[in-house]
Structure formats: structure tokens, C-alpha cells
Steps between C-alpha positions, in 0.01 A plus 500: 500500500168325355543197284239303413554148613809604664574433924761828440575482923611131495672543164668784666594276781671273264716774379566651871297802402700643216231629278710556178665132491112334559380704230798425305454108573147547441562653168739215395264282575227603265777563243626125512151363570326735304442271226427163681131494428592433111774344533324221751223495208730486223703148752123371557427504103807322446450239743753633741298451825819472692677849413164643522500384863783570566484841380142575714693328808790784464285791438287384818823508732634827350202674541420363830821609626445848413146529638338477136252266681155578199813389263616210685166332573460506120773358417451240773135415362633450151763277654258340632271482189836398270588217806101358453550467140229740412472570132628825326135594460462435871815680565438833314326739733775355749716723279334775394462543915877492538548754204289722652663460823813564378392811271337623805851533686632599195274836445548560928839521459510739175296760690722463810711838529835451525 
């Protein structure tokens, strides 16, 4: 299967090639990190650098582990950005990047067939 962004043969690999349970991981990711990008905006606004981190840091590991590499090198460059102390302004197209990463899975995995 094509997703955009997505290594599908290592993620695969992680899941010793059952097909349904990556998908099925791969879905629950987007569903419990579908929201991050807002969230980490809405943590930034209210001075909450640390959770923001934090937050980036988890969704970079999750989606790393399941070969969501596009999705986890944005999240690891607004890490990055959040650990510099860059300013919200700075930080914003950080963001819209890892929405779009994330809505990107998203969409792949609504037209998969079951």
C-alpha cells in the first residue's frame, strides 16, 4: 500500500508482517495524535513549552516506530524548534507541516480497502 510519508515495509517489519494490526496501529496513531498540531499550539500560547515538547518528542517516537518517517521528522524539527526557544510566530509553519503530515496519513488510510 502507498502512503505518503509512510516506510509501509519497515513498519511492516515492526509488526512481523501482519498487515491488518500495522494498519490498525497506524490508525490509532493518527486517532490519538491526530490532534497534536493544536493542541502543541494551544501548550505554546499558554506558555507550556515543556508539555509541548514533550508531546512533539512522543509523536516523533510513535511515528518513527511505525515507519511514519515524513511525520516523525516533523515532529522532530518542531522539537527541535520548541527545544531552541523559537517563538510561536517562528513555530507556526512547524505546525501547519505536522498537520498536514498527519492529515496526509489520515486521507491514505480512509481510501485503503479493507
Amino acid at each position: 500500500d502507498n502512503i505518503p510519508g509512510v516506510n509501509t515495509r519497515y513498519g511492516l517489519a515492526q509488526m512481523l508482517g501482519n498487515k491488518k494490526s500495522y494498519l490498525g496501529m497506524l490508525g490509532r496513531l493518527i486517532n490519538e495524535h491526530g490532534n497534536d498540531a493544536n493542541q502543541i499550539r494551544a501548550q505554546l500560547s499558554g506558555g507550556e513549552r515543556v508539555a509541548a515538547c514533550r508531546l512533539a518528542h512522543s509523536l516523533k517516537g510513535c511515528s518513527g516506530m511505525l515507519g511514519a518517517e515524513a511525520l516523525s521528522v516533523a515532529a522532530r524539527q518542531l522539537e527541535q524548534a520548541i527545544l531552541q526557544g523559537d517563538s510561536p510566530e517562528k513555530i507556526e509553519p512547524d505546525l501547519d507541516n505536522l498537520h498536514r503530515k498527519i492529515t496526509e496519513i489520515r486521507l491514505a488510510l480512509g481510501n485503503l480497502q479493507p
